[in-house]
mmCIF file of the N, C-alpha and C atoms, coordinates in Angstrom:
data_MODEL
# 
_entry.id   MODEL 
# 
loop_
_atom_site.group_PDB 
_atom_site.id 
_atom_site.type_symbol 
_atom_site.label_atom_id 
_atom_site.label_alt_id 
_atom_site.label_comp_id 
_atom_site.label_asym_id 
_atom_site.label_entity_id 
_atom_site.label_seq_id 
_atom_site.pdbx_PDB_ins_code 
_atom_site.Cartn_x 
_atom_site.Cartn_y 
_atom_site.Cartn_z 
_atom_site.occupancy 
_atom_site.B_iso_or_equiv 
_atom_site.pdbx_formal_charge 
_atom_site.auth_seq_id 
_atom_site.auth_comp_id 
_atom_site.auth_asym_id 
_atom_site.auth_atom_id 
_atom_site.pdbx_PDB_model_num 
ATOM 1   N N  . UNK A 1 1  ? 0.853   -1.180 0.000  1.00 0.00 ? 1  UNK A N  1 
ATOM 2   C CA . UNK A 1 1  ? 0.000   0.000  0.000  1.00 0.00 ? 1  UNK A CA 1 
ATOM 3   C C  . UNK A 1 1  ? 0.892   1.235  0.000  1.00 0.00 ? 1  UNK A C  1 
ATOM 4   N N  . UNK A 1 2  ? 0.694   2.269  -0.885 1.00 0.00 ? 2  UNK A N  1 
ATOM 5   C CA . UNK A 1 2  ? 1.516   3.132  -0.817 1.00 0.00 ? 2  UNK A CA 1 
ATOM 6   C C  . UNK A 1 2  ? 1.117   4.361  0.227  1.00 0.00 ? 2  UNK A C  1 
ATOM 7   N N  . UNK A 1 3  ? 2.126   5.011  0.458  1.00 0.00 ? 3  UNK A N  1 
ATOM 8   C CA . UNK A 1 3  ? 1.842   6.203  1.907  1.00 0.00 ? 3  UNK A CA 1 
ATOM 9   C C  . UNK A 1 3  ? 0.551   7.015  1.477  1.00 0.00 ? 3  UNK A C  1 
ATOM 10  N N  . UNK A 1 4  ? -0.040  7.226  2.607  1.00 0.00 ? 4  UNK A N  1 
ATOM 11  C CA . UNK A 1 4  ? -1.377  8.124  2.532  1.00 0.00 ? 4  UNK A CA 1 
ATOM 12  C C  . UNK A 1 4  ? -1.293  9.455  3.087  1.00 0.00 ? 4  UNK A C  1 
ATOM 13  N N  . UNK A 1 5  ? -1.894  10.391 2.513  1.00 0.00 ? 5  UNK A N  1 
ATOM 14  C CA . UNK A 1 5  ? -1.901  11.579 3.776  1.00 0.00 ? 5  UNK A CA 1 
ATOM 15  C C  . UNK A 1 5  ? -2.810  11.594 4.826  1.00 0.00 ? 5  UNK A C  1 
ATOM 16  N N  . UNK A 1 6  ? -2.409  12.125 6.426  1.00 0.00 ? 6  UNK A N  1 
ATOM 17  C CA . UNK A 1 6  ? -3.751  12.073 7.079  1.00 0.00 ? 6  UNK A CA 1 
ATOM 18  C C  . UNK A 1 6  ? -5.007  12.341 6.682  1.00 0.00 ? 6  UNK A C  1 
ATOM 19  N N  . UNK A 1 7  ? -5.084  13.122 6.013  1.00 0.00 ? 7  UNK A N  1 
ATOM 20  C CA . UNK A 1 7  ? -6.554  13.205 5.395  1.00 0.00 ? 7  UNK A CA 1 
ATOM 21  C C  . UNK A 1 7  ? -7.257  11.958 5.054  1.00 0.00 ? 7  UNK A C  1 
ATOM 22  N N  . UNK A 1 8  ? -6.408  11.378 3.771  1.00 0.00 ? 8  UNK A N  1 
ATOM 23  C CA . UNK A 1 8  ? -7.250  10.138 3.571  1.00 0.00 ? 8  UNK A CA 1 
ATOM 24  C C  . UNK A 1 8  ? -7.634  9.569  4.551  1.00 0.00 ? 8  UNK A C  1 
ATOM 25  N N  . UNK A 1 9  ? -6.160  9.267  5.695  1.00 0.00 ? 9  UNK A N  1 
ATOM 26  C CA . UNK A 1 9  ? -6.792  7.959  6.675  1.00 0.00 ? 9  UNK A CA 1 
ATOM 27  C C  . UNK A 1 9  ? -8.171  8.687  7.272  1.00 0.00 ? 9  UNK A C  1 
ATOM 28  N N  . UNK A 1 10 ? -8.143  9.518  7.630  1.00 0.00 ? 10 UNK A N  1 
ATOM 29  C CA . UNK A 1 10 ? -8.976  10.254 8.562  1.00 0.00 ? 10 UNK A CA 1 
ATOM 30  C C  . UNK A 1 10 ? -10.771 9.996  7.569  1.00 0.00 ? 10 UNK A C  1 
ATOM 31  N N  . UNK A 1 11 ? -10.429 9.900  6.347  1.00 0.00 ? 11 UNK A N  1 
ATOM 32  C CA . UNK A 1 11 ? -11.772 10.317 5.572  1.00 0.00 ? 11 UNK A CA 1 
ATOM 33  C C  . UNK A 1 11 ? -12.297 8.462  5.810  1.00 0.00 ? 11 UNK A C  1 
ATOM 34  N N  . UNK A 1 12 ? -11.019 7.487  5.520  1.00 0.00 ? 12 UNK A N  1 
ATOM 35  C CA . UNK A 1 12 ? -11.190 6.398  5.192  1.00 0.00 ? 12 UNK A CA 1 
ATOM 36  C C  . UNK A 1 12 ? -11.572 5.903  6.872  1.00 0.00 ? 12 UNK A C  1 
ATOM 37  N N  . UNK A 1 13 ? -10.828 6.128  7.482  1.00 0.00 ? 13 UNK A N  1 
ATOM 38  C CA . UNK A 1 13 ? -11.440 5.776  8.961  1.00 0.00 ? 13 UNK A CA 1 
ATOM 39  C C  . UNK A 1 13 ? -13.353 6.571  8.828  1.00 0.00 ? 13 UNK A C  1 
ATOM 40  N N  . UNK A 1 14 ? -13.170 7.341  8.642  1.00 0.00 ? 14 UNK A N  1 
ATOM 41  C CA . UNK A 1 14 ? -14.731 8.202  9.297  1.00 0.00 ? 14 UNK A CA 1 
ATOM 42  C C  . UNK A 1 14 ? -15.627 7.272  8.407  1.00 0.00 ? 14 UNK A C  1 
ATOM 43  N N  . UNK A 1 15 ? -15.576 6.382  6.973  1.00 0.00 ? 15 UNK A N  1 
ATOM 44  C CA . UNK A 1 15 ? -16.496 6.371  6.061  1.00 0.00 ? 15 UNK A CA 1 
ATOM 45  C C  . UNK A 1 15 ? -16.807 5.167  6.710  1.00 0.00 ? 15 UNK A C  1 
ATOM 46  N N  . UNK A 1 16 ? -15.336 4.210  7.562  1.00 0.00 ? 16 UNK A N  1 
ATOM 47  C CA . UNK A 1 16 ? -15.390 2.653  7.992  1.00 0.00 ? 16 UNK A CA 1 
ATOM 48  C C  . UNK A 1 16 ? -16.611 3.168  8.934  1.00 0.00 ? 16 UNK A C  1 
ATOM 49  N N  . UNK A 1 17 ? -16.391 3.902  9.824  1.00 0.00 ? 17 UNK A N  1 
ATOM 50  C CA . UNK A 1 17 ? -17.248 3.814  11.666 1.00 0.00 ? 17 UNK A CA 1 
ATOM 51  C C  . UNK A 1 17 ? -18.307 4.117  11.216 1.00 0.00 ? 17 UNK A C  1 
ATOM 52  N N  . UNK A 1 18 ? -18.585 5.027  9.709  1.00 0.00 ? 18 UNK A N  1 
ATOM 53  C CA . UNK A 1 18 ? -20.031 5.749  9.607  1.00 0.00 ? 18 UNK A CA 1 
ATOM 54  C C  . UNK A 1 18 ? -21.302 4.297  8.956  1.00 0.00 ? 18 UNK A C  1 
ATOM 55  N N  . UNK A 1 19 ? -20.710 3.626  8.160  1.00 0.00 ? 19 UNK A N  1 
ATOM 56  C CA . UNK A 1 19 ? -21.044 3.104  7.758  1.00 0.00 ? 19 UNK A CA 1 
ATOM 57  C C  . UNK A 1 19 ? -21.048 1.402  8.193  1.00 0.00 ? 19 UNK A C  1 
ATOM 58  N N  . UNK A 1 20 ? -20.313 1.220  9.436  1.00 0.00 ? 20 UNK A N  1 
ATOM 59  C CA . UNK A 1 20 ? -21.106 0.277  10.018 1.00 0.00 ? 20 UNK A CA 1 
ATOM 60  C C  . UNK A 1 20 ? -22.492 0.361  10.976 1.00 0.00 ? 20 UNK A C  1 
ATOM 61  N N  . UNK A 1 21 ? -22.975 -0.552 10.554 1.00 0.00 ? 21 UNK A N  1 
ATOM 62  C CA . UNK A 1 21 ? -23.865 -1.289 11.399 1.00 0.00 ? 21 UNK A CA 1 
ATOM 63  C C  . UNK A 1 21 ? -24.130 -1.896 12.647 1.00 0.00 ? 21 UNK A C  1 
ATOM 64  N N  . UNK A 1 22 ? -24.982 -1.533 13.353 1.00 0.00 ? 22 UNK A N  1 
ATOM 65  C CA . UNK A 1 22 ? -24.735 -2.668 14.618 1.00 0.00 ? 22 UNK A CA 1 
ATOM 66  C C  . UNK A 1 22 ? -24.865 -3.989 14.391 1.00 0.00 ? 22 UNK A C  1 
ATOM 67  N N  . UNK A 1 23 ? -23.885 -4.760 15.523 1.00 0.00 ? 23 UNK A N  1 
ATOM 68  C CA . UNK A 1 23 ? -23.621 -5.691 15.696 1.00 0.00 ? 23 UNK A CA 1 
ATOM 69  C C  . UNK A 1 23 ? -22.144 -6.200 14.018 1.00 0.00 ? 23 UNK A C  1 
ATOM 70  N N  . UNK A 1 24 ? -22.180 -5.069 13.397 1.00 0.00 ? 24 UNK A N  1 
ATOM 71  C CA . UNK A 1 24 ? -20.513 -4.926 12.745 1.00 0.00 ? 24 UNK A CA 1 
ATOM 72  C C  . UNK A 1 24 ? -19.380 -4.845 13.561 1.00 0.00 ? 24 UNK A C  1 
ATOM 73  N N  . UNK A 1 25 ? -18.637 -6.237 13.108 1.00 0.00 ? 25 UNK A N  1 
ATOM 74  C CA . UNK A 1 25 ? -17.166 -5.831 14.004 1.00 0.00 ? 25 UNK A CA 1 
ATOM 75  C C  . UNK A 1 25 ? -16.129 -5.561 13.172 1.00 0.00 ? 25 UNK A C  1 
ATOM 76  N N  . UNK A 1 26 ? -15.335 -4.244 13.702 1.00 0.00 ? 26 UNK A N  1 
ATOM 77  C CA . UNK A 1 26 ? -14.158 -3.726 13.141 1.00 0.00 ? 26 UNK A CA 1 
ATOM 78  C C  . UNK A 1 26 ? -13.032 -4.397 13.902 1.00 0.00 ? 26 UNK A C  1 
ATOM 79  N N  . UNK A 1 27 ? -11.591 -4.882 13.430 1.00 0.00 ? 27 UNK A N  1 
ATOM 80  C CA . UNK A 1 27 ? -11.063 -4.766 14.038 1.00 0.00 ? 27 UNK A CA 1 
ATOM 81  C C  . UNK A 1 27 ? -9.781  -3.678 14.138 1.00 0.00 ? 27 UNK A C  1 
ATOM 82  N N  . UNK A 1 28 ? -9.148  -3.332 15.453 1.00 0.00 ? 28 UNK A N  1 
ATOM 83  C CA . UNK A 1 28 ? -8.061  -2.346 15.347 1.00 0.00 ? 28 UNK A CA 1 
ATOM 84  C C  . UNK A 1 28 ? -6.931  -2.603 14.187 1.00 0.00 ? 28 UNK A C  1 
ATOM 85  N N  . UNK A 1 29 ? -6.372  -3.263 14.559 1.00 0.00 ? 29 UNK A N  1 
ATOM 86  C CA . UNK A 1 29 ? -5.487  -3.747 13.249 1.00 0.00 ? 29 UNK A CA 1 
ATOM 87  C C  . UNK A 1 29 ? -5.730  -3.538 11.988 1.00 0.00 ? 29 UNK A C  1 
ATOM 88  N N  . UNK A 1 30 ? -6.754  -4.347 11.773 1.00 0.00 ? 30 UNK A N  1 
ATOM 89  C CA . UNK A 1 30 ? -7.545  -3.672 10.179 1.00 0.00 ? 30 UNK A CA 1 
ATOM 90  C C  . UNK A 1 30 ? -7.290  -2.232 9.680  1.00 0.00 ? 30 UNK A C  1 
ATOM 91  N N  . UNK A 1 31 ? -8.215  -1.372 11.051 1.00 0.00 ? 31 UNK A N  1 
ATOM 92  C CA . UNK A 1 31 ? -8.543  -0.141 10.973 1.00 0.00 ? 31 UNK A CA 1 
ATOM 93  C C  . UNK A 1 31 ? -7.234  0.556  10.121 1.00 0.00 ? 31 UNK A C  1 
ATOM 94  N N  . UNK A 1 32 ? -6.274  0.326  11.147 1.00 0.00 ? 32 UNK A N  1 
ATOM 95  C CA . UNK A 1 32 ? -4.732  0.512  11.087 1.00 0.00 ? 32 UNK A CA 1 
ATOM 96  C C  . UNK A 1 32 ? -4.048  0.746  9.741  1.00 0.00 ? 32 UNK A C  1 
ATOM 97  N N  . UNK A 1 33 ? -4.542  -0.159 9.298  1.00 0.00 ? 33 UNK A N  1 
ATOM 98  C CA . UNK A 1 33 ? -3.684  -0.929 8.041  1.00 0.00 ? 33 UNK A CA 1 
ATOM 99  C C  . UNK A 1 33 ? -4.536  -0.549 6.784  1.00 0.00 ? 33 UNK A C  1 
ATOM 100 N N  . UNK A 1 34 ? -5.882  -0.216 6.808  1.00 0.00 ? 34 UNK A N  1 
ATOM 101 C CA . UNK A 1 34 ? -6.754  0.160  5.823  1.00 0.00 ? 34 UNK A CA 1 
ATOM 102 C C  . UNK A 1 34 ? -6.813  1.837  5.533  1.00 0.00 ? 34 UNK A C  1 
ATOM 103 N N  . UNK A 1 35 ? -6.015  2.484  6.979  1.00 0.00 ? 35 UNK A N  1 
ATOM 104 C CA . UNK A 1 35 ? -6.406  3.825  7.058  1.00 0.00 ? 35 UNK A CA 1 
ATOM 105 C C  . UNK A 1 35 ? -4.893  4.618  6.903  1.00 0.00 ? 35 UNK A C  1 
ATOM 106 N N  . UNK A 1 36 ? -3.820  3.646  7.325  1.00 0.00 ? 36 UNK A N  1 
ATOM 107 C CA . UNK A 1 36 ? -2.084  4.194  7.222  1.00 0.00 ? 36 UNK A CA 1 
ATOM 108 C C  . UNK A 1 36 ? -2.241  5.283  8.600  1.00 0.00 ? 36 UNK A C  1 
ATOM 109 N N  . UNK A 1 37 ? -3.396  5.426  9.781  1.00 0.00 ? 37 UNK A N  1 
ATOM 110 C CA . UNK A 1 37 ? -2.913  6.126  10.856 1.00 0.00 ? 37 UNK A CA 1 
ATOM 111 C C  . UNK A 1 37 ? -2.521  5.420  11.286 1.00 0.00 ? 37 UNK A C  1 
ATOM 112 N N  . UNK A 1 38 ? -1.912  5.986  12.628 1.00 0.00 ? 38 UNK A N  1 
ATOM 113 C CA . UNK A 1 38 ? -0.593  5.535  13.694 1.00 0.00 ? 38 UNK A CA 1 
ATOM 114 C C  . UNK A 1 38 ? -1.528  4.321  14.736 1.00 0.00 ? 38 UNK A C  1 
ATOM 115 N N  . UNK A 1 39 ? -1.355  3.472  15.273 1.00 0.00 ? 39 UNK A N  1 
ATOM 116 C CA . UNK A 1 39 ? -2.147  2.418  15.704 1.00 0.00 ? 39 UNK A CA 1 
ATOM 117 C C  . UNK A 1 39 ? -2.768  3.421  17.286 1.00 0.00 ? 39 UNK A C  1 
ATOM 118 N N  . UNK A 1 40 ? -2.129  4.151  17.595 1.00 0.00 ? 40 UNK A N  1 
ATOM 119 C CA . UNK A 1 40 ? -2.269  4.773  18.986 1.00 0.00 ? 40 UNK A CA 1 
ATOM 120 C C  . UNK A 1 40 ? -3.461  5.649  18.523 1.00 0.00 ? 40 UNK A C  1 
ATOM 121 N N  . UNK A 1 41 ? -3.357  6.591  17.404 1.00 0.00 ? 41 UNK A N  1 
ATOM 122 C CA . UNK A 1 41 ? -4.657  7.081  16.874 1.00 0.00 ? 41 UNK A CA 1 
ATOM 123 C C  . UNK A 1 41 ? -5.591  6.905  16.653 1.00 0.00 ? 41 UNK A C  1 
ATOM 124 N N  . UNK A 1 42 ? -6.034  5.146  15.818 1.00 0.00 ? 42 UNK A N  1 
ATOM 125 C CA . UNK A 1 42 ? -6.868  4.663  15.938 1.00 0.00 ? 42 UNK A CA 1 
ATOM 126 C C  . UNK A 1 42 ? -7.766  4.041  17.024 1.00 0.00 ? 42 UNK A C  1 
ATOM 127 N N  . UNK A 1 43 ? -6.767  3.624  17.809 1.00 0.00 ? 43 UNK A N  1 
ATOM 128 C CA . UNK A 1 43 ? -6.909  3.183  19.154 1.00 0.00 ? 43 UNK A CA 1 
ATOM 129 C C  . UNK A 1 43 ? -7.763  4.255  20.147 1.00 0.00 ? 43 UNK A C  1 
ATOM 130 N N  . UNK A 1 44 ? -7.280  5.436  20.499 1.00 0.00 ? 44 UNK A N  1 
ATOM 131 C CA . UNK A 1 44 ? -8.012  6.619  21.065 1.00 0.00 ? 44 UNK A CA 1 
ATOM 132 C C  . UNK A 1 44 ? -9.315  6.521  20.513 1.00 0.00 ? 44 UNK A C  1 
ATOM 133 N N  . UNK A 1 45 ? -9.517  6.902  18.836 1.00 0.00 ? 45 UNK A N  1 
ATOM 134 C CA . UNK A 1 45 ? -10.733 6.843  18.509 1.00 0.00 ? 45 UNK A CA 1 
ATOM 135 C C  . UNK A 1 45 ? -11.651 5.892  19.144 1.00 0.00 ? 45 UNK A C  1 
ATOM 136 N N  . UNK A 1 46 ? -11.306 4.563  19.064 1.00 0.00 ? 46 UNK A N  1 
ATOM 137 C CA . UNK A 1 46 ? -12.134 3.242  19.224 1.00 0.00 ? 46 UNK A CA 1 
ATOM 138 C C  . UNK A 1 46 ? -12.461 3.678  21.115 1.00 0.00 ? 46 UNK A C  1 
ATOM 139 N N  . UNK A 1 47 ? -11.326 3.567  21.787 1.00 0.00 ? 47 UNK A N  1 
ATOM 140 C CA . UNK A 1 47 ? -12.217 4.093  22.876 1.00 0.00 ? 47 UNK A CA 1 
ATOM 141 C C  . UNK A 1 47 ? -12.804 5.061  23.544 1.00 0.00 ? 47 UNK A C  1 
ATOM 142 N N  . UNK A 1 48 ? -12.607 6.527  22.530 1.00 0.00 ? 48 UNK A N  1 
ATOM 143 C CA . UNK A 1 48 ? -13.556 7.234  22.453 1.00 0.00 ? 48 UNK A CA 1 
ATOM 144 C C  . UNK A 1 48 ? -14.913 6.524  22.195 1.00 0.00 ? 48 UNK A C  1 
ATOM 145 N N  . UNK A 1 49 ? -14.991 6.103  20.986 1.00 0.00 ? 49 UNK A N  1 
ATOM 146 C CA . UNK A 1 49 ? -16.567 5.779  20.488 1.00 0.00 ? 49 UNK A CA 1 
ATOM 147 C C  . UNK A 1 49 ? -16.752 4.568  21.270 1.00 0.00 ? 49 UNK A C  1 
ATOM 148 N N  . UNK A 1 50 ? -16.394 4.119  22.661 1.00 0.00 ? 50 UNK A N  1 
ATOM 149 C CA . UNK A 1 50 ? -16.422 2.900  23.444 1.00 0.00 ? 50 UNK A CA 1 
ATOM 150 C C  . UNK A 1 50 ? -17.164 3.755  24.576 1.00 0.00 ? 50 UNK A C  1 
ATOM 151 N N  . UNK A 1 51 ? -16.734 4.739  25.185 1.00 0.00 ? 51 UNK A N  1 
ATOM 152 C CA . UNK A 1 51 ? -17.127 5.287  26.235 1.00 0.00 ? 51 UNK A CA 1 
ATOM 153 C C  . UNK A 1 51 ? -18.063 5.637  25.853 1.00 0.00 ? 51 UNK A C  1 
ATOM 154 N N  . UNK A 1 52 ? -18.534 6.260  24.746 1.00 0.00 ? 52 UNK A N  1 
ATOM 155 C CA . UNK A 1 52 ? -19.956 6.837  24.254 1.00 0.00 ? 52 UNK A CA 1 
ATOM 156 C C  . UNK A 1 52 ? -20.681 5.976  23.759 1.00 0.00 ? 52 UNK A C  1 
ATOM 157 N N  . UNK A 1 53 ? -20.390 4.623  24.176 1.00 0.00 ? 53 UNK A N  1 
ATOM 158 C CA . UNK A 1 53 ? -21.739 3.355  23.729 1.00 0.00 ? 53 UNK A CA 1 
ATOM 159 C C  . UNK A 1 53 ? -21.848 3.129  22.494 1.00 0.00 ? 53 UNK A C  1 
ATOM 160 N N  . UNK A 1 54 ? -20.905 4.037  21.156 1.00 0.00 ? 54 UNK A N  1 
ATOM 161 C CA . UNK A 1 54 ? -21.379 3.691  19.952 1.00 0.00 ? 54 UNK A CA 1 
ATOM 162 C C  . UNK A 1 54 ? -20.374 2.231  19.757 1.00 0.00 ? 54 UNK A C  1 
ATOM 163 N N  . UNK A 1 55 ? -19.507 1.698  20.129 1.00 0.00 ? 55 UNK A N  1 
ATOM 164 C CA . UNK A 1 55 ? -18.777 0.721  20.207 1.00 0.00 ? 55 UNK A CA 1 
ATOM 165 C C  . UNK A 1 55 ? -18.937 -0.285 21.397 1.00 0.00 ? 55 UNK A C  1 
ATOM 166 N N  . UNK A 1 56 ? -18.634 -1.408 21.493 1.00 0.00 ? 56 UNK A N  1 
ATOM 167 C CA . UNK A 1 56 ? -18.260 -2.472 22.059 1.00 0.00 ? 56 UNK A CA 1 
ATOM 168 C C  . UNK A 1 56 ? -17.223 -3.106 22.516 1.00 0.00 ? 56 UNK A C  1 
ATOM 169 N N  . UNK A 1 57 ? -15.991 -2.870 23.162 1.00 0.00 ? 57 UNK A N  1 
ATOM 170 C CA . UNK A 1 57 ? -14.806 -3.825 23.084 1.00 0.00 ? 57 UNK A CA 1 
ATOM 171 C C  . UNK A 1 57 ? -15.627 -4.979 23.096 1.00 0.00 ? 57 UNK A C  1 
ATOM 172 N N  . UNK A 1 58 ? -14.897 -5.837 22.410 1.00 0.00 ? 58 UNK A N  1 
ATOM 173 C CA . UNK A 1 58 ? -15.024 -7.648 22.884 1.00 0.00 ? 58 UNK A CA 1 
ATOM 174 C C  . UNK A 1 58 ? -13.216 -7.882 23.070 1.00 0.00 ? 58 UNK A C  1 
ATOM 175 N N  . UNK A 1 59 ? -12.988 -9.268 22.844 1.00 0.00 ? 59 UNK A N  1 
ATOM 176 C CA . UNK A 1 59 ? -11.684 -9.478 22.904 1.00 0.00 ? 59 UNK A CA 1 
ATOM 177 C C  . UNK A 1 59 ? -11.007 -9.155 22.131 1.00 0.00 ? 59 UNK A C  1 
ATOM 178 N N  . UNK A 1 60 ? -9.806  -8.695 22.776 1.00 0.00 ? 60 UNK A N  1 
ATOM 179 C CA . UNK A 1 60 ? -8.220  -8.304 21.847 1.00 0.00 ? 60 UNK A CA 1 
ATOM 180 C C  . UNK A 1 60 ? -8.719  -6.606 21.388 1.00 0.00 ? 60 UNK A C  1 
ATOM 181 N N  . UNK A 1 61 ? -8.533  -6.845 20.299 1.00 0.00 ? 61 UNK A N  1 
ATOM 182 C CA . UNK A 1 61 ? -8.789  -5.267 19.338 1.00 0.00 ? 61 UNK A CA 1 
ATOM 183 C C  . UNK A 1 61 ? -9.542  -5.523 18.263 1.00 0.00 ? 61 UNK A C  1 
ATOM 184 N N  . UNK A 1 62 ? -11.043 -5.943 18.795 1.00 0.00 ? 62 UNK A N  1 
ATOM 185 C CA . UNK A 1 62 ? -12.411 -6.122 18.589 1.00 0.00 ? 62 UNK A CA 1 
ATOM 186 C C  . UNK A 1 62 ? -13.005 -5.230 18.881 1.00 0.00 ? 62 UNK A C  1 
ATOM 187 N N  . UNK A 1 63 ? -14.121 -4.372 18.153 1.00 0.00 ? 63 UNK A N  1 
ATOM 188 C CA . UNK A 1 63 ? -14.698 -3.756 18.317 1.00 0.00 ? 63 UNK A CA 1 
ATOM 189 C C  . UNK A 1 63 ? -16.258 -4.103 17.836 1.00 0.00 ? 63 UNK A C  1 
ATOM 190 N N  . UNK A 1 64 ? -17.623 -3.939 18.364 1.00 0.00 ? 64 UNK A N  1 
ATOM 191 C CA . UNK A 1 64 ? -18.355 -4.047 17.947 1.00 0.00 ? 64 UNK A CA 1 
ATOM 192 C C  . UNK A 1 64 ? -19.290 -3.400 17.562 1.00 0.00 ? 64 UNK A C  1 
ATOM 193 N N  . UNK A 1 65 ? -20.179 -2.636 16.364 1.00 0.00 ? 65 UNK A N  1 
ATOM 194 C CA . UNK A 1 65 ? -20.755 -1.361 17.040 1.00 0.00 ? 65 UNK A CA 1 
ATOM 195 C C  . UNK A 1 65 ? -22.262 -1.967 17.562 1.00 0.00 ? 65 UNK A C  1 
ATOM 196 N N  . UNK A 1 66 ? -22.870 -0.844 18.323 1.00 0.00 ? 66 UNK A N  1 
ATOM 197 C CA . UNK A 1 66 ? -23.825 -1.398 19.073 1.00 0.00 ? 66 UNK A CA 1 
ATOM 198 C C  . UNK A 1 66 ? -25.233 -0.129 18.524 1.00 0.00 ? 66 UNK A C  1 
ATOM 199 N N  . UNK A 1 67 ? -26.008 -0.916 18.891 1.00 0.00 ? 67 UNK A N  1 
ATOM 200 C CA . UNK A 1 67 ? -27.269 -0.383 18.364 1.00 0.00 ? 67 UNK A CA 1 
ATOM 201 C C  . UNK A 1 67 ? -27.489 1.141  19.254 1.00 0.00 ? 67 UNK A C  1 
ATOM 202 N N  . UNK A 1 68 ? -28.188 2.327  18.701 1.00 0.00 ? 68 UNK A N  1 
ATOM 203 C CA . UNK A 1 68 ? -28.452 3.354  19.500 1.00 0.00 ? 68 UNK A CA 1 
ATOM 204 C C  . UNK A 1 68 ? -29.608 2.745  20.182 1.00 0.00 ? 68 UNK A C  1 
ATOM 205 N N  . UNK A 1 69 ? -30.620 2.006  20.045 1.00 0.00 ? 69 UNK A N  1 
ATOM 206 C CA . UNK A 1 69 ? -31.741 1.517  20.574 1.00 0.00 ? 69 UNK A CA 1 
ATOM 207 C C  . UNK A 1 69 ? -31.267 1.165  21.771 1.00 0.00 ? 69 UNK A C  1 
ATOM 208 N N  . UNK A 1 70 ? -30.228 0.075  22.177 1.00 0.00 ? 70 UNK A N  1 
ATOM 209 C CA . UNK A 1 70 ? -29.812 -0.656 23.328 1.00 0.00 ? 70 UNK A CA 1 
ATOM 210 C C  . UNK A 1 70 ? -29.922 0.115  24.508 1.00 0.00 ? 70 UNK A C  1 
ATOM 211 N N  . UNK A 1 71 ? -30.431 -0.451 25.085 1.00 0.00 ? 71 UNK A N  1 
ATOM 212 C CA . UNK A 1 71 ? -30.948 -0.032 26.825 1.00 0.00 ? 71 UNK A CA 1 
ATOM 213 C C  . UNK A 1 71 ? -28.602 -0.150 27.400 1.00 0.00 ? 71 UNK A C  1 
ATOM 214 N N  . UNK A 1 72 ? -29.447 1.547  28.021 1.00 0.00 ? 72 UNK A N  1 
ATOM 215 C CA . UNK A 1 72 ? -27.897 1.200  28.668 1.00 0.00 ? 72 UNK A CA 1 
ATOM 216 C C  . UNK A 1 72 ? -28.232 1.298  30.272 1.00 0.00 ? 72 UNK A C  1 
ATOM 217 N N  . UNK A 1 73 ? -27.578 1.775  31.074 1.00 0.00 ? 73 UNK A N  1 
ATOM 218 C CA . UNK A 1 73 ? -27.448 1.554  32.634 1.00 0.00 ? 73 UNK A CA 1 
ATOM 219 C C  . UNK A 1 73 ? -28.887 2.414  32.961 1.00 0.00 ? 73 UNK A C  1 
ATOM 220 N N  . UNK A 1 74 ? -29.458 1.320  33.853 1.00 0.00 ? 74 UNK A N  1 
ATOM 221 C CA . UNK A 1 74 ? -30.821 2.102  34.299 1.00 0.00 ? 74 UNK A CA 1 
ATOM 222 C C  . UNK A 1 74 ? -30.298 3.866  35.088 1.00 0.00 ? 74 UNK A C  1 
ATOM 223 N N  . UNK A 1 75 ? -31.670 4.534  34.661 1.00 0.00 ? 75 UNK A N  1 
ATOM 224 C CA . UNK A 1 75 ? -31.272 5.814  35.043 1.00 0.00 ? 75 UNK A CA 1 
ATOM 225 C C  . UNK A 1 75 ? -32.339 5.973  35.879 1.00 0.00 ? 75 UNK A C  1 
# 
């Protein structure tokens, strides 16, 4: 794969997260390697969008996305 500018990764990352689905799993590595950002970059993202419920860790550098419907912590 030849070098990318951040832009691309950044456009090519945003089109991956926008356009999954729940219960779609990304993995980090992939992300990585499909987008030419730095693995620590991608990584932040994923648990950004982890803390805000739009993601899932499962195991390793699994990500899952999760439905906006899903019941989260009783309020």
């Amino acid at each position: 794969m030849s070098h990318q500018g951040p832009r691309t990764g950044w456009s090519r990352l945003e089109q991956t997260l926008i356009t999954a689905k729940p219960g779609d799993a990304v993995n980090l590595e992939t992300l990585v390697t499909e987008t030419g950002l730095k693995q620590t970059t991608v990584a932040t993202v994923m648990d950004e969008l982890t803390k805000v419920e739009l993601f899932e860790q499962k195991e390793g550098n699994l990500f899952v996305r999760r439905s906006l419907r899903q019941s989260g912590p009783e309020r």
